[in-house]
C-alpha positions in Angstrom: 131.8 45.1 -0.6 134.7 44.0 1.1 132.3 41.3 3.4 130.9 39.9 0.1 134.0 39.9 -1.8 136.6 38.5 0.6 134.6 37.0 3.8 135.5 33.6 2.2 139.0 34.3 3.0 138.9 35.0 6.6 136.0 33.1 7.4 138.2 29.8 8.5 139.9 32.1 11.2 136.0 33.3 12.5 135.1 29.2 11.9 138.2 28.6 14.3 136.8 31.3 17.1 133.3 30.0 17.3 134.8 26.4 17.6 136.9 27.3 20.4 133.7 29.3 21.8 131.9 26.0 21.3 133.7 23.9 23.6 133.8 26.9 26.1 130.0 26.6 26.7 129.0 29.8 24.9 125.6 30.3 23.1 125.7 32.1 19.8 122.9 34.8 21.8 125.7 35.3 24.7 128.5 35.9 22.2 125.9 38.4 20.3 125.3 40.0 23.9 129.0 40.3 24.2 129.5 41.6 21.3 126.9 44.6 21.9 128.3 45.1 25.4 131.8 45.3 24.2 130.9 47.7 21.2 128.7 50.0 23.4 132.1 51.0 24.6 133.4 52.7 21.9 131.1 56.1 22.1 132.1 57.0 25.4 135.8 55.9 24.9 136.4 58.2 22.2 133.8 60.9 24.1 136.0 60.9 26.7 139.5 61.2 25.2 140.5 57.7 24.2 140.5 56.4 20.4 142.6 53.7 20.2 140.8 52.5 23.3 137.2 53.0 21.5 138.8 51.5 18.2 140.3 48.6 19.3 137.0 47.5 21.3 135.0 48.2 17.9 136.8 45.9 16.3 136.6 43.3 18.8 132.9 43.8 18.6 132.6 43.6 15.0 135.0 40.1 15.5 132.7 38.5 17.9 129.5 39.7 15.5 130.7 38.4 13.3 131.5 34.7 15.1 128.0 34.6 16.8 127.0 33.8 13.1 129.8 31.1 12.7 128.6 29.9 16.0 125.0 29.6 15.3 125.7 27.5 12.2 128.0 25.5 14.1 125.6 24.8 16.3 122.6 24.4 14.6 121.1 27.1 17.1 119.9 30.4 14.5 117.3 31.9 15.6 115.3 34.6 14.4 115.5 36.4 18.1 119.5 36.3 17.5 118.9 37.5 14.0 117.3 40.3 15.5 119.3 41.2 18.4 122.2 41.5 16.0 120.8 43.6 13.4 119.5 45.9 16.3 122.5 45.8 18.6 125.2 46.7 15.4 122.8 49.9 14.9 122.8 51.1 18.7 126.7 50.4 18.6 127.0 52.7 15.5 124.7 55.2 17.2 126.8 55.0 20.1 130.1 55.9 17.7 128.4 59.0 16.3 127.2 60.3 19.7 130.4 59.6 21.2 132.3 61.6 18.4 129.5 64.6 18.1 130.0 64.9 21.7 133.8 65.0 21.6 133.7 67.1 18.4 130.8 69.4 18.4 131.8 70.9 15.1 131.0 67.8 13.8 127.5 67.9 14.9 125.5 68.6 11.3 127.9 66.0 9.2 127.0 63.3 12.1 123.2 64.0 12.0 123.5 63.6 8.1 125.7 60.3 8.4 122.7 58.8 10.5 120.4 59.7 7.9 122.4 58.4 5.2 122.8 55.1 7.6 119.0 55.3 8.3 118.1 55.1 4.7 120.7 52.6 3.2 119.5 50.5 6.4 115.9 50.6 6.0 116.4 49.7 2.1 118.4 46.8 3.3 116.0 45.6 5.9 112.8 46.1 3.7 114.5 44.0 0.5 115.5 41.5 2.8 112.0 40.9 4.4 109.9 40.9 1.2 112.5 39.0 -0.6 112.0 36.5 1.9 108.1 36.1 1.6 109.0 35.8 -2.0 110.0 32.3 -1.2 113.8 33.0 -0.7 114.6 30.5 2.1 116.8 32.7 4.1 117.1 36.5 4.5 118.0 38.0 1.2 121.4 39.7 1.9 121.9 42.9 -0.4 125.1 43.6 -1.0 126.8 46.9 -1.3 129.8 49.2 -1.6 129.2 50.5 2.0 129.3 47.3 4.3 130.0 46.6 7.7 133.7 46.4 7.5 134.1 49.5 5.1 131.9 51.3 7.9 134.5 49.8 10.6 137.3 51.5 8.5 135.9 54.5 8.1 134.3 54.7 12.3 138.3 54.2 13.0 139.6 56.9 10.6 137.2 59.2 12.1 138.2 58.3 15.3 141.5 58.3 14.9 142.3 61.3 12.8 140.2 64.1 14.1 141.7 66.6 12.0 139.9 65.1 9.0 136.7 64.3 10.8 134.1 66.7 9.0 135.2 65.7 5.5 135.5 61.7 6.6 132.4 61.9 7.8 131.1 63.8 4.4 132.9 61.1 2.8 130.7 58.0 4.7 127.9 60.2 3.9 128.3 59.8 0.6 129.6 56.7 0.1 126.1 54.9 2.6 123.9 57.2 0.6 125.3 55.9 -2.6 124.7 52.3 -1.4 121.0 53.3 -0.4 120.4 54.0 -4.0 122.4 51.1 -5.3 119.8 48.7 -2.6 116.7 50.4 -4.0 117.5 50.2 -7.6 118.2 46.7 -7.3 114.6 46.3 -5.1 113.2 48.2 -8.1 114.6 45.4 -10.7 113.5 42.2 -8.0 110.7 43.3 -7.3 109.0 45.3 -10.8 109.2 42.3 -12.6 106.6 40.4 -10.2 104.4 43.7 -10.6 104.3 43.2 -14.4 
């Protein structure tokens, strides 16, 4: 929600970063590459003891993700390989989150196994919608938006991170909250796609 609703806001700050990357030499697939390597990080940062560590290079991942877009329009140089090394790489680095804070936090074991469920499901709703959509004649990937996006997921990651006390219950709560936009995606499949079945 908050990536639909306010992206326009930031986006001259990420328009700023890719042209800076630009005259650096950078490809929008290195600064992808980067981003995954710098977000792989996080899980065993905050495995090992070290959550302001593991937060700090999330974000910086989810910053560069972000600009590899940016710098791919800039440069006329999308691809549908970056497209999918970025949708891919963002899942292992939220993998890598939840493993690094099961391992840390073993009580937290079952809520973690649900969250990747809920994540599962909310993602494979996305990535279907946006696939069909597209051999509908949309020219670029249909983007679904919901109230559980990437930055809301940053925020919550960090909480959980950072506040162990409240882990179990923040993770219930990003449970809830993905599974919630799962539905929303799939009712909103159901209305785009029923009427063509009519």
């Amino acid at each position: 929600m908050i990536d639909t609703y306010l992206r326009r806001f930031v986006q001259p700050v990420f328009d700023q970063t890719a042209a800076t990357m630009d005259r650096a030499g950078a490809t929008p697939n290195q600064v992808t590459v980067g981003a995954f390597a710098v977000g792989l990080a996080a899980g065993p940062l905050v495995a090992t003891g070290h959550p302001f560590c593991a937060t700090g290079v999330l974000w910086l991942s989810g910053l560069l993700d972000v600009v590899d877009g940016s710098l791919a329009r800039r440069t006329g140089r999308s691809s549908a390989w970056g497209t999918t090394m970025d949708i891919v790489f963002d899942r292992l680095v939220e993998v890598g989150v939840m493993l690094g804070l099961a391992a840390r936090y073993p009580a937290a074991g079952t809520a973690m196994l649900w969250l990747m469920g809920a994540i599962i499901f909310s993602m494979t709703v996305f990535l279907t919608v946006g696939a069909l959509a597209e051999k509908q004649g949309v020219k670029s990937f249909y983007y679904q938006a919901g109230v559980m996006e990437r930055t809301e997921g940053f925020i919550l990651f960090s909480a959980m991170m950072l506040l162990p006390a409240y882990l179990v219950p923040l993770t219930w709560l990003f449970v809830a909250v993905e599974s919630f936009t799962g539905l929303q995606r799939f009712y909103e499949a159901h209305q785009i796609f029923s009427r063509n079945d009519m």
